[in-house]
C-alpha positions as CSV (number, residue, x, y, z in Angstrom):
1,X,-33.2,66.8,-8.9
2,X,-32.7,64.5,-6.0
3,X,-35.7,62.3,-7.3
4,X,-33.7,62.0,-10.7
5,X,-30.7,61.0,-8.6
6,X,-32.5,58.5,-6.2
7,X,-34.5,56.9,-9.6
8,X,-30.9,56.9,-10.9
9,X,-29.1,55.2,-8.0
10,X,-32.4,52.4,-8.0
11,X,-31.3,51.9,-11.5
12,X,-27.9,51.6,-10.5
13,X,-29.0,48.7,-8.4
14,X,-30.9,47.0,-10.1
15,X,-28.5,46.4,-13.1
16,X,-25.9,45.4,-10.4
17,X,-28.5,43.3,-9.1
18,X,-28.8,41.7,-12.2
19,X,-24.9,41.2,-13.4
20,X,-24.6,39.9,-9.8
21,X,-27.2,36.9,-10.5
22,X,-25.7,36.9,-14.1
23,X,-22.4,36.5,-12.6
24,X,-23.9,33.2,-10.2
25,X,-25.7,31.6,-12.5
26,X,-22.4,31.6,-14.8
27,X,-20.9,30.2,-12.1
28,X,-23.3,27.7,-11.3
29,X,-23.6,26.4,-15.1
30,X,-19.5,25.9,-14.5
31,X,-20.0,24.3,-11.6
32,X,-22.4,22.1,-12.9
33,X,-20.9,21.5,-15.6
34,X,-17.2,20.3,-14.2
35,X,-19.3,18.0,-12.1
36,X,-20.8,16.3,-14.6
37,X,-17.0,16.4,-16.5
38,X,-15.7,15.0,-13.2
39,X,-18.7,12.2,-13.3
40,X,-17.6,10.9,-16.8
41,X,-14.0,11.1,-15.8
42,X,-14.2,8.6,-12.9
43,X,-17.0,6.4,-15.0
44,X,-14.3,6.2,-17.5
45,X,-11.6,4.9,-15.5
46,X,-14.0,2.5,-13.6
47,X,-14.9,1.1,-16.2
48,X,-11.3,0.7,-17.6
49,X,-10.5,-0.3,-14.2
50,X,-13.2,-3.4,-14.6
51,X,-11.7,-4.0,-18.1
52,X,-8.1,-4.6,-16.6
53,X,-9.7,-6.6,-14.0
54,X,-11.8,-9.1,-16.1
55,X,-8.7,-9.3,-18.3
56,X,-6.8,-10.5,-16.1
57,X,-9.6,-12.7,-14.8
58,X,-10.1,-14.2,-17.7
59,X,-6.2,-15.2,-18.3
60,X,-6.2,-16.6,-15.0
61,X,-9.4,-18.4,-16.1
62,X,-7.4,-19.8,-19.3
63,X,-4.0,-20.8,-17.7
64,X,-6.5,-22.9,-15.3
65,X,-8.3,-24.7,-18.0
66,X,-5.2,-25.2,-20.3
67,X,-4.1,-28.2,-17.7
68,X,-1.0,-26.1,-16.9
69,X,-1.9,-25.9,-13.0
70,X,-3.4,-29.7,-13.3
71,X,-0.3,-30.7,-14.8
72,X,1.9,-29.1,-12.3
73,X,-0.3,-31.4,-9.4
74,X,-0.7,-34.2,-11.0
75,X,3.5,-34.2,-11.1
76,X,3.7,-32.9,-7.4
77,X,1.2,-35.6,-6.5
78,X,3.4,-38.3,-8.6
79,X,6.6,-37.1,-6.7
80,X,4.9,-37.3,-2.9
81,X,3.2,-40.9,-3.7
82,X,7.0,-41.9,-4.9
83,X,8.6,-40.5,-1.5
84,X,5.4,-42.7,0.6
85,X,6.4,-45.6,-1.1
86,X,10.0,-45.2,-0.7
87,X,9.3,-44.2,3.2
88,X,7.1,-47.3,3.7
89,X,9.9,-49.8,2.0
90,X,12.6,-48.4,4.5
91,X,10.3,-49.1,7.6
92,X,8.3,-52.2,5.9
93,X,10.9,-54.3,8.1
94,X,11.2,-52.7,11.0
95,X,7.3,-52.5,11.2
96,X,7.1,-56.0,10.7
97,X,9.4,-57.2,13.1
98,X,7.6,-55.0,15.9
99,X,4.4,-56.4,15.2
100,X,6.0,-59.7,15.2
101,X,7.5,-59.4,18.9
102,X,4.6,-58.0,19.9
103,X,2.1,-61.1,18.4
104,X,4.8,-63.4,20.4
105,X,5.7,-62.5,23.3
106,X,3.4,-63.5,26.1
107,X,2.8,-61.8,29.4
108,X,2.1,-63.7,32.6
């Protein structure tokens, strides 16, 4: 009788044995398997994340070559010429008369 118990207790084992790596290799699939989830997850959102960066890119890219910016300089650069010359006809005389006492005036 004992030998039918021990066979029976061996038996016992070896079906938990099996349910145990049953049970792991369940778990491992899962496992495996929210990785992979996890992977196309964050591929997604790079890739949306390069979308909404080229997109904006792009416009950036646009607004340049639609002469907006050149524009916008080409005025500032008006303005700042205008304001040299203005400058350069307040001082013209001054200038002049410096150079001029300077050219005539003799030292001995």
């Amino acid at each position: 009788m004992d030998s039918f118990k021990g066979q029976g207790g061996i038996q016992m084992l070896l079906t938990a044995e099996q349910e145990a790596q049953s049970i792991i290799s369940n778990a491992r699939n899962l496992k495996m398997s929210r990785l992979k989830q996890a992977k196309d997850e964050a591929d997604r959102e790079v890739a949306n994340y390069r979308s909404n960066l080229e997109t904006e890119y792009q416009n950036q890219k646009s607004e340049m070559s639609s002469g907006t910016n050149a524009k916008r300089l080409e005025e500032e650069t008006e303005v700042k010429i205008q304001n040299l010359k203005e400058s350069a006809t307040k001082v013209s005389s001054d200038i002049v008369g410096m150079l001029l006492k300077y050219v005539t005036t003799v030292k001995t």
